[in-house]
PDB file of N, CA, C and O in Angstrom:
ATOM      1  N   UNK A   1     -15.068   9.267  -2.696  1.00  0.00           N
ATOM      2  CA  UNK A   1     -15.336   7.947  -2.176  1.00  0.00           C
ATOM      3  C   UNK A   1     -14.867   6.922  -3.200  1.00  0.00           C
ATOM      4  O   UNK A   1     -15.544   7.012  -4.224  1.00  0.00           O
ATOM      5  N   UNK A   2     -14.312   6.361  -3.237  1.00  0.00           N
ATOM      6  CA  UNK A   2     -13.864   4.768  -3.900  1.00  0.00           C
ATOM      7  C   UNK A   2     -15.097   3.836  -3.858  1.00  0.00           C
ATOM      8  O   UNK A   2     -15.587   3.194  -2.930  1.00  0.00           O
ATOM      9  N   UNK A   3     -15.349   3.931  -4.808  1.00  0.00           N
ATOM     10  CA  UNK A   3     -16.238   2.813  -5.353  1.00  0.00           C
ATOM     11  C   UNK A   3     -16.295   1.514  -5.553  1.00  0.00           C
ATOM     12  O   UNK A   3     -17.105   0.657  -5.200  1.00  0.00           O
ATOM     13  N   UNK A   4     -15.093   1.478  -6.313  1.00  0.00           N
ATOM     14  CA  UNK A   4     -14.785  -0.347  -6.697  1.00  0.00           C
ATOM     15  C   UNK A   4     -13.077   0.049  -6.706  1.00  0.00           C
ATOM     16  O   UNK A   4     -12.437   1.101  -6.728  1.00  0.00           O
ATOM     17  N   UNK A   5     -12.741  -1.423  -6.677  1.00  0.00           N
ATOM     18  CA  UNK A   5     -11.145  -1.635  -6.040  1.00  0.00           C
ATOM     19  C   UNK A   5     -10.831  -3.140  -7.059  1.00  0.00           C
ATOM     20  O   UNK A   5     -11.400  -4.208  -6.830  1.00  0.00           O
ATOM     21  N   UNK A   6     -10.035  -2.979  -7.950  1.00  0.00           N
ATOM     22  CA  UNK A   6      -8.966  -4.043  -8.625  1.00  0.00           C
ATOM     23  C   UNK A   6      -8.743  -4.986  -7.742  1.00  0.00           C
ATOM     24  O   UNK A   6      -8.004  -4.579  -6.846  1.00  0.00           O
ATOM     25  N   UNK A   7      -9.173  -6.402  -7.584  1.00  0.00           N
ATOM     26  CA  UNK A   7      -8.683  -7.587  -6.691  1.00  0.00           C
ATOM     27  C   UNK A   7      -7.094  -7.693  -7.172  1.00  0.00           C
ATOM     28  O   UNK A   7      -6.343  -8.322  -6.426  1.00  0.00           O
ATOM     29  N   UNK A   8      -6.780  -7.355  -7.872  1.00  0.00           N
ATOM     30  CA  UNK A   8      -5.582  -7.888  -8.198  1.00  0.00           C
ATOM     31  C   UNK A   8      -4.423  -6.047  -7.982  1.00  0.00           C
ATOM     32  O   UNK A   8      -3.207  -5.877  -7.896  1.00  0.00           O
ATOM     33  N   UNK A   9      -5.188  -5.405  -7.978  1.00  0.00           N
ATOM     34  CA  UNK A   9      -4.457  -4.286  -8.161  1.00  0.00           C
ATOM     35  C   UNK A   9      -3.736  -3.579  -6.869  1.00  0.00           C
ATOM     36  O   UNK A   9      -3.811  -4.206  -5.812  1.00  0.00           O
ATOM     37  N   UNK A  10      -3.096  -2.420  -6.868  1.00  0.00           N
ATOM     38  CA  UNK A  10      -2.455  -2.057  -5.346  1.00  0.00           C
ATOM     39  C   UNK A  10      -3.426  -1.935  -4.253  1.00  0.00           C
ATOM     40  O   UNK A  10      -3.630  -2.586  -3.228  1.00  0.00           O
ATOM     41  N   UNK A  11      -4.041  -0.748  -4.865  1.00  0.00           N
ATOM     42  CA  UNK A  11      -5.211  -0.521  -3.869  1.00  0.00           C
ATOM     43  C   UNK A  11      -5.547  -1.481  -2.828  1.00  0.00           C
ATOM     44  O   UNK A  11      -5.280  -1.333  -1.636  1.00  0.00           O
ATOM     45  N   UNK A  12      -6.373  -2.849  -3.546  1.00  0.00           N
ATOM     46  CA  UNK A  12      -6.365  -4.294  -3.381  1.00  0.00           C
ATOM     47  C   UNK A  12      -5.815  -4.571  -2.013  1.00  0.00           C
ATOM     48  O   UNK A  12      -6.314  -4.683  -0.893  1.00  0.00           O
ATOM     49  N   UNK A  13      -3.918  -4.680  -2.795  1.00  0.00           N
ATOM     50  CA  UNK A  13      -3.024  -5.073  -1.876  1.00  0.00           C
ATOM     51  C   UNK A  13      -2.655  -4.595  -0.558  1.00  0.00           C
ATOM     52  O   UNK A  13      -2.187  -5.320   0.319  1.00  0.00           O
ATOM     53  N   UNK A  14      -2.894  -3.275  -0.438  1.00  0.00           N
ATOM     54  CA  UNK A  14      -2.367  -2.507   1.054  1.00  0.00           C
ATOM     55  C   UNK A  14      -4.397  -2.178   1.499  1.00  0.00           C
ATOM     56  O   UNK A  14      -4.747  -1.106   1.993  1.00  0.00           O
ATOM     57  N   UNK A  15      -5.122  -2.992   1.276  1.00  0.00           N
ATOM     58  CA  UNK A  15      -6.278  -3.153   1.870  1.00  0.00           C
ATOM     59  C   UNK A  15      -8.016  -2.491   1.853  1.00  0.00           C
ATOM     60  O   UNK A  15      -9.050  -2.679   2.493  1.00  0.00           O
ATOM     61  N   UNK A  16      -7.378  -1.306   0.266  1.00  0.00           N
ATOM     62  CA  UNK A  16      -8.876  -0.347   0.430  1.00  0.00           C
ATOM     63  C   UNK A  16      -9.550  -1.218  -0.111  1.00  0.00           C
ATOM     64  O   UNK A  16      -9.240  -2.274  -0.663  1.00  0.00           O
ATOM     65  N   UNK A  17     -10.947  -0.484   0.163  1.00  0.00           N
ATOM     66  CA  UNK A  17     -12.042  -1.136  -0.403  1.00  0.00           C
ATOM     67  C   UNK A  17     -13.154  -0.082  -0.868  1.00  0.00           C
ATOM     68  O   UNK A  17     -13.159   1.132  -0.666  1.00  0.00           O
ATOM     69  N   UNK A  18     -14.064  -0.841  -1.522  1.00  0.00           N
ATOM     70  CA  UNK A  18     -15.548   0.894  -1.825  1.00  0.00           C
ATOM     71  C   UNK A  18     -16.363   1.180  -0.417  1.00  0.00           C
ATOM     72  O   UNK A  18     -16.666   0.351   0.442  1.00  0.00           O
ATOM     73  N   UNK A  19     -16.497   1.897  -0.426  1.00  0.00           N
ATOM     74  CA  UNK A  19     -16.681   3.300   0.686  1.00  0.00           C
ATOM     75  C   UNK A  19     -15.825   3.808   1.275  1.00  0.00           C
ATOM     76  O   UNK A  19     -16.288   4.682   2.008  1.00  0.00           O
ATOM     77  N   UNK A  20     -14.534   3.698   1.359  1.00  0.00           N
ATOM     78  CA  UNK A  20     -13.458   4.814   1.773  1.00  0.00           C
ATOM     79  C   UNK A  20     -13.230   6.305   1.119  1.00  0.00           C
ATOM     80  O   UNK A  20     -13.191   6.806  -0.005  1.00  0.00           O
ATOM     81  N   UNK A  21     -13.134   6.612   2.148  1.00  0.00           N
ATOM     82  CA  UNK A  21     -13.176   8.189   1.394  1.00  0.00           C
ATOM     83  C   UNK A  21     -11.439   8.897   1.404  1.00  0.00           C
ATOM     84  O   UNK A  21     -10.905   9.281   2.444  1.00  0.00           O
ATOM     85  N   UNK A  22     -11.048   8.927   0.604  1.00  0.00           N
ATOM     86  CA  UNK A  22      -9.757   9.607   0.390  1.00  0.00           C
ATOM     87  C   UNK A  22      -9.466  11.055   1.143  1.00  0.00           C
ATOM     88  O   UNK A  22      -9.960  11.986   0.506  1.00  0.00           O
ATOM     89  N   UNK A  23      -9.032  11.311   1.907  1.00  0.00           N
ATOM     90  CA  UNK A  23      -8.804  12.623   2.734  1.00  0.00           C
ATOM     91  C   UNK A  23      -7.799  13.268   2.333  1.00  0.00           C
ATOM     92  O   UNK A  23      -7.938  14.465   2.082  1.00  0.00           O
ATOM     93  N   UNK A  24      -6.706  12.718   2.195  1.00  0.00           N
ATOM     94  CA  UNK A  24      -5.832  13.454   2.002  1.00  0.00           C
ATOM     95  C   UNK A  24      -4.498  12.257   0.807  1.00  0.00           C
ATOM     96  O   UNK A  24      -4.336  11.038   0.860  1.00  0.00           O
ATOM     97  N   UNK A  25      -4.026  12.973   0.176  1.00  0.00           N
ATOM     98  CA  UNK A  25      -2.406  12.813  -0.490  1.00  0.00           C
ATOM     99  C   UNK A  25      -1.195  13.397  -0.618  1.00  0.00           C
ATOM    100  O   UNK A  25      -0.821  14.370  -1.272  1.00  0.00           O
ATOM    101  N   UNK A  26      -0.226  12.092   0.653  1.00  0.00           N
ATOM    102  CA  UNK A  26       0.879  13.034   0.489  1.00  0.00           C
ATOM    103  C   UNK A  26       0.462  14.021   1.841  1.00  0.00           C
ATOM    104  O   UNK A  26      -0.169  13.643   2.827  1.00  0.00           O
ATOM    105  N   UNK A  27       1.001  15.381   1.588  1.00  0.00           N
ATOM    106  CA  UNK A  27       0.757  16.761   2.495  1.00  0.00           C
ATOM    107  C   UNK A  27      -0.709  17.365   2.048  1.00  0.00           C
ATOM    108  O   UNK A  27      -1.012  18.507   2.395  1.00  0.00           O
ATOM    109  N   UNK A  28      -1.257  16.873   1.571  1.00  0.00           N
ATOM    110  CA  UNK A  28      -2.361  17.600   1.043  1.00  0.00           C
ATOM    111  C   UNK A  28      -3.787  17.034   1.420  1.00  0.00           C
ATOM    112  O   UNK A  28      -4.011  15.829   1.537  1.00  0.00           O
ATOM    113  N   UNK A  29      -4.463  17.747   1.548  1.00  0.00           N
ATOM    114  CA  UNK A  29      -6.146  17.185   2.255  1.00  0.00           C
ATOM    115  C   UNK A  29      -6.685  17.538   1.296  1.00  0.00           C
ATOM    116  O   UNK A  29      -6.470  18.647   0.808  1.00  0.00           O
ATOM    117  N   UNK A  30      -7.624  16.569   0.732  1.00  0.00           N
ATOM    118  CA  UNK A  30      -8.607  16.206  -0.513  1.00  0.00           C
ATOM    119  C   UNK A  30     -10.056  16.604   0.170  1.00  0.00           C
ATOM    120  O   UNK A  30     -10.537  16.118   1.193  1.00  0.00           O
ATOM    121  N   UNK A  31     -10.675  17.730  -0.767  1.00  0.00           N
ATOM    122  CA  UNK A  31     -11.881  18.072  -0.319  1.00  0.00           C
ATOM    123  C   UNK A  31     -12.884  17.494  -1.508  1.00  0.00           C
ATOM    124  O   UNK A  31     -14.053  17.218  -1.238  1.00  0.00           O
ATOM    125  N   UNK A  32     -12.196  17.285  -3.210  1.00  0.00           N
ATOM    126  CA  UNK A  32     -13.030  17.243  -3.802  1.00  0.00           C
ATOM    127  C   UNK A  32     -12.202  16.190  -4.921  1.00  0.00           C
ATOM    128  O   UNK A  32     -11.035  15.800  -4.943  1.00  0.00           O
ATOM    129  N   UNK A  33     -13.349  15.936  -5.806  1.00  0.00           N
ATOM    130  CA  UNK A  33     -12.630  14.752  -7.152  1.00  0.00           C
ATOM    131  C   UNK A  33     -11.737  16.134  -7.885  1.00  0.00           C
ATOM    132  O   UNK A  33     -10.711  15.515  -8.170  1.00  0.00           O
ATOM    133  N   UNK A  34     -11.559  17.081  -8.200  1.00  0.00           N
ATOM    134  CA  UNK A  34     -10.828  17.780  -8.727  1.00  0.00           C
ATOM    135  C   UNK A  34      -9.462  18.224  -8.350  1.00  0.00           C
ATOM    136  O   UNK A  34      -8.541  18.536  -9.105  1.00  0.00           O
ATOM    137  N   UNK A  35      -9.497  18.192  -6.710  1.00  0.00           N
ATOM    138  CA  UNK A  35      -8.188  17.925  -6.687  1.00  0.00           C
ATOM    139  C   UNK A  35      -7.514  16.960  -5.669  1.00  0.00           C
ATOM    140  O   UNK A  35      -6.805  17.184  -4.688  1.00  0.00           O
ATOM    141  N   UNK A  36      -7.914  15.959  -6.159  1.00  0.00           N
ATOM    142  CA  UNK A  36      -7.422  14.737  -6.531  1.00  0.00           C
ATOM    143  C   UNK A  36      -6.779  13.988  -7.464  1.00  0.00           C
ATOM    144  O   UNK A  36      -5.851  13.179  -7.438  1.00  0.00           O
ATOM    145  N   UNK A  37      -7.748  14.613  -8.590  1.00  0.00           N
ATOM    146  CA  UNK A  37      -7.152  14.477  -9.847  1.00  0.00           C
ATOM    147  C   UNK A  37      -5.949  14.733 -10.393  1.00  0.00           C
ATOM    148  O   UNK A  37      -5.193  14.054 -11.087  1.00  0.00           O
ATOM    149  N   UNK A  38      -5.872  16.387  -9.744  1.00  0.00           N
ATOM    150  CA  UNK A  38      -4.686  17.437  -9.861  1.00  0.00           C
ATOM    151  C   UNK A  38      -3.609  16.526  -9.198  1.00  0.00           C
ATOM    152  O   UNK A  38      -2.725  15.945  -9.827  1.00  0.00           O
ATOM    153  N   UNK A  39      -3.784  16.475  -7.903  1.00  0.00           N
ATOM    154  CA  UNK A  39      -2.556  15.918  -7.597  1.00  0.00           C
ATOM    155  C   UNK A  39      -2.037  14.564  -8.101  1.00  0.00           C
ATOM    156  O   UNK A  39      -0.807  14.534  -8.057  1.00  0.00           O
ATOM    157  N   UNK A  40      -2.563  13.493  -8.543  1.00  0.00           N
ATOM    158  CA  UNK A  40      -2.269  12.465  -9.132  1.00  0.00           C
ATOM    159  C   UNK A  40      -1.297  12.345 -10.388  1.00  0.00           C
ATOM    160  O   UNK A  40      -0.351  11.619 -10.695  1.00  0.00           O
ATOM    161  N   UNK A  41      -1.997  13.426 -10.976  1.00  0.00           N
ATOM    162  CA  UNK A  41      -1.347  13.904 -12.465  1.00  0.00           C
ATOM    163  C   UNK A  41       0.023  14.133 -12.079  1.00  0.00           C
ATOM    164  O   UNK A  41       0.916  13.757 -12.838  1.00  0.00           O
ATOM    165  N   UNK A  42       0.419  14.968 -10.489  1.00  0.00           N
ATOM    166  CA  UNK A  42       1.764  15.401 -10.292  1.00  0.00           C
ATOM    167  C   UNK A  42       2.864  14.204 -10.234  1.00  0.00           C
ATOM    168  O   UNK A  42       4.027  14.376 -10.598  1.00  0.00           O
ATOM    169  N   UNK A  43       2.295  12.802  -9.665  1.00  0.00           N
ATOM    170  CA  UNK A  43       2.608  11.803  -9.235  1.00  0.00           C
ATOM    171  C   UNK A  43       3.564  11.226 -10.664  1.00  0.00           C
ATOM    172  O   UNK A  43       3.394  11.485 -11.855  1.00  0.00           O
ATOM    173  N   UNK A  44       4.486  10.457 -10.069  1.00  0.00           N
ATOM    174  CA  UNK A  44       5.314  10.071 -11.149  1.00  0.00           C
ATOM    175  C   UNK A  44       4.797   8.345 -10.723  1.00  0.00           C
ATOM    176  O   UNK A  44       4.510   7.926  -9.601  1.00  0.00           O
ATOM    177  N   UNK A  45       4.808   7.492 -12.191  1.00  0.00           N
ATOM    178  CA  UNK A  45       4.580   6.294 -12.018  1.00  0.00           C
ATOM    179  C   UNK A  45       5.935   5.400 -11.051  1.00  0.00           C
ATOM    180  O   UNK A  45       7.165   5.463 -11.049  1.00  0.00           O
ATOM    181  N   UNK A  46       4.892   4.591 -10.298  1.00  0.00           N
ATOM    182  CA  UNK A  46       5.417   3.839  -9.443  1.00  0.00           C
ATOM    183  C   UNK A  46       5.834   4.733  -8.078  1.00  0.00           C
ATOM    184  O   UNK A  46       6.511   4.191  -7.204  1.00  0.00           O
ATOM    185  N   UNK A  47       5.406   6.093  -7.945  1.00  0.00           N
ATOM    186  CA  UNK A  47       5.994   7.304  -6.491  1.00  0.00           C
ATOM    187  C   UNK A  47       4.866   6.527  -5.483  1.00  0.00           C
ATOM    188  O   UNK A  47       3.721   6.197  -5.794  1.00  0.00           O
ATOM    189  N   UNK A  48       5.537   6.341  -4.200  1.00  0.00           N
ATOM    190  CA  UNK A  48       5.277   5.859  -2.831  1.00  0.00           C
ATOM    191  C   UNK A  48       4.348   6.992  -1.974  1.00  0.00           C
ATOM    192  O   UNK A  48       4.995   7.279  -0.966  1.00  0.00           O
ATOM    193  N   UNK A  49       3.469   7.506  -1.995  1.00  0.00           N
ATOM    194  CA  UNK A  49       2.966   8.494  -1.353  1.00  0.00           C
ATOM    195  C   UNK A  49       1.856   7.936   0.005  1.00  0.00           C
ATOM    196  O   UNK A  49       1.362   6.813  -0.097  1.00  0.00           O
ATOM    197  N   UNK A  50       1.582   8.680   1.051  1.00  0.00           N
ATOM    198  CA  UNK A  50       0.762   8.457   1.934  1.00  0.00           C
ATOM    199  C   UNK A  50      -0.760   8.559   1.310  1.00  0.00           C
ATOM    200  O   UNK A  50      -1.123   9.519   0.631  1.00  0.00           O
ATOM    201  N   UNK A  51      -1.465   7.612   1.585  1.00  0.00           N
ATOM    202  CA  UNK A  51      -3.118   7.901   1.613  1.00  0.00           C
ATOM    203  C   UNK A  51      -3.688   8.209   2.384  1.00  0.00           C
ATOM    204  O   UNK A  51      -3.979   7.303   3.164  1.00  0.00           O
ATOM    205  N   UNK A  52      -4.277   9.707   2.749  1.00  0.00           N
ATOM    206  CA  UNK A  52      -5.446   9.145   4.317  1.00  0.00           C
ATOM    207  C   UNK A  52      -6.867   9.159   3.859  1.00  0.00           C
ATOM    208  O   UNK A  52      -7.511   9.774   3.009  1.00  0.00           O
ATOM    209  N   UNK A  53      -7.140   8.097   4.897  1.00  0.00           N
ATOM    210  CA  UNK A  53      -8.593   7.421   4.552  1.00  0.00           C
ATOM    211  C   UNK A  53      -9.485   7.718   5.838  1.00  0.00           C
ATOM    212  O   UNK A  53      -8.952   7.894   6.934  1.00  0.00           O
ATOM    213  N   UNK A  54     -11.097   7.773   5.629  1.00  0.00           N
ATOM    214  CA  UNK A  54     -11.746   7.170   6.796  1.00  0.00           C
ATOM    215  C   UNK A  54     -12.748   6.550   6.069  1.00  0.00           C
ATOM    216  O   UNK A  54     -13.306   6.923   5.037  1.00  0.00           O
ATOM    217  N   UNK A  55     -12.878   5.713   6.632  1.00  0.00           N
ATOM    218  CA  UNK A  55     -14.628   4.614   6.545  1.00  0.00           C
ATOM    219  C   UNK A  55     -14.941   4.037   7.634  1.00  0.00           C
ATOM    220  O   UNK A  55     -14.363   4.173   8.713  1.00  0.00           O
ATOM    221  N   UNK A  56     -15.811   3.410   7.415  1.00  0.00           N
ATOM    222  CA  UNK A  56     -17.059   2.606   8.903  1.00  0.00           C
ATOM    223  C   UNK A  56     -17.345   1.408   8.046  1.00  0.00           C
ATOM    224  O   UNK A  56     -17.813   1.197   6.927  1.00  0.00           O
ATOM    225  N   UNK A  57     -16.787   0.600   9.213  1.00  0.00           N
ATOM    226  CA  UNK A  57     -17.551  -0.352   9.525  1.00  0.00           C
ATOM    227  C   UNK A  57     -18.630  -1.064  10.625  1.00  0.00           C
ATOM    228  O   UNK A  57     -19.567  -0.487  11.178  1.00  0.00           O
ATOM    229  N   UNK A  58     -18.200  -2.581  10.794  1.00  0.00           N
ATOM    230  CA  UNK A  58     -19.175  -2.825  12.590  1.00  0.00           C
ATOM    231  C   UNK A  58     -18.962  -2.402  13.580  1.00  0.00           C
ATOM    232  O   UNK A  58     -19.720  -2.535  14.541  1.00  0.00           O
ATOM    233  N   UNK A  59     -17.290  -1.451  13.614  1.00  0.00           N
ATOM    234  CA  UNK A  59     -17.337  -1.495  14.826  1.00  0.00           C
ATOM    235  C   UNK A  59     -17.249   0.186  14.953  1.00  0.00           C
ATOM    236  O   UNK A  59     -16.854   0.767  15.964  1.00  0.00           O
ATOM    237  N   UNK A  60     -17.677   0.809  13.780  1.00  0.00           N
ATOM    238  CA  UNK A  60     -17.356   1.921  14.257  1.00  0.00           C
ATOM    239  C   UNK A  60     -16.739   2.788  12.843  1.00  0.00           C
ATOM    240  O   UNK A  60     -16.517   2.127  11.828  1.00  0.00           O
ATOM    241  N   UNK A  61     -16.451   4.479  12.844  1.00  0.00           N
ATOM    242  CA  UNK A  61     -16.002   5.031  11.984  1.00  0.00           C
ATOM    243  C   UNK A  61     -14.550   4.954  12.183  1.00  0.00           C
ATOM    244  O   UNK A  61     -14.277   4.816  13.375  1.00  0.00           O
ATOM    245  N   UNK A  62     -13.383   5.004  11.298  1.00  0.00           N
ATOM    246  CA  UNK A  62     -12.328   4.953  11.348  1.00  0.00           C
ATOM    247  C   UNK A  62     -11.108   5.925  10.585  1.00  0.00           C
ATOM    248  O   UNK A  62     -11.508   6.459   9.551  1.00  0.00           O
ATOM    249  N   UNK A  63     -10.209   6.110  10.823  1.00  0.00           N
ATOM    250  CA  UNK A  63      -9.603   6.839   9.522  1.00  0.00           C
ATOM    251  C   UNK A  63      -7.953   6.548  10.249  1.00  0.00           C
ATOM    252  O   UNK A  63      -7.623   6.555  11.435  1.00  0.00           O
ATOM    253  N   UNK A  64      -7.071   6.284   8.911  1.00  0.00           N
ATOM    254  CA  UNK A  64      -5.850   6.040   8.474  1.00  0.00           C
ATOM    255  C   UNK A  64      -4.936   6.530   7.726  1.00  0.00           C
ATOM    256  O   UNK A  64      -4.873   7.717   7.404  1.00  0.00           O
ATOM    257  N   UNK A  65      -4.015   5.496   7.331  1.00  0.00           N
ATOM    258  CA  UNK A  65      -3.099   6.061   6.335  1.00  0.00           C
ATOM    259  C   UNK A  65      -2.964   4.657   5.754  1.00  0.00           C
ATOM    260  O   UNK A  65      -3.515   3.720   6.334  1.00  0.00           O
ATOM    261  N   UNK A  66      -2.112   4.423   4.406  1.00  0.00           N
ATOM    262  CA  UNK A  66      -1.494   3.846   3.909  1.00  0.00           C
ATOM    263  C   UNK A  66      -0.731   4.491   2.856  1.00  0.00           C
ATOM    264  O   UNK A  66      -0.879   5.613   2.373  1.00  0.00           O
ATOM    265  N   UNK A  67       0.403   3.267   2.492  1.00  0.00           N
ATOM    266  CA  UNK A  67       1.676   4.327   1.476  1.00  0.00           C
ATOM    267  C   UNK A  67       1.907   3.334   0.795  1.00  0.00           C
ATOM    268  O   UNK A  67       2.727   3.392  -0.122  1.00  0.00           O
TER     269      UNK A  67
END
């Protein structure tokens, strides 16, 4: 789950916020903070990858992507 989010940072910019839960990166579905971690580390600075997300809000539970 994402906790807190950089106003100024990417995250920020393409719209997460705290309580989203990270599902997946890239081809890969995130079950836990460990590999998450793992895969990040693989990531080269500045690489374009897919996020999938779900959270709830008013109108309901939701889940996405962003890249």
């Amino acid at each position: 789950m994402i906790t807190d989010v950089d106003r100024a940072g990417p995250a920020a910019e393409v719209g997460l916020g705290a309580d989203y839960v990270i599902i997946s990166l890239g081809n890969y579905s995130i079950s836990n903070l460990e590999q998450l971690a793992l895969l990040l580390e693989k990531l080269k600075s500045g690489q374009i990858v897919a996020v999938g997300l779900v959270w709830t809000d008013q109108y309901g539970a939701h889940q996405g992507y962003v890249s």
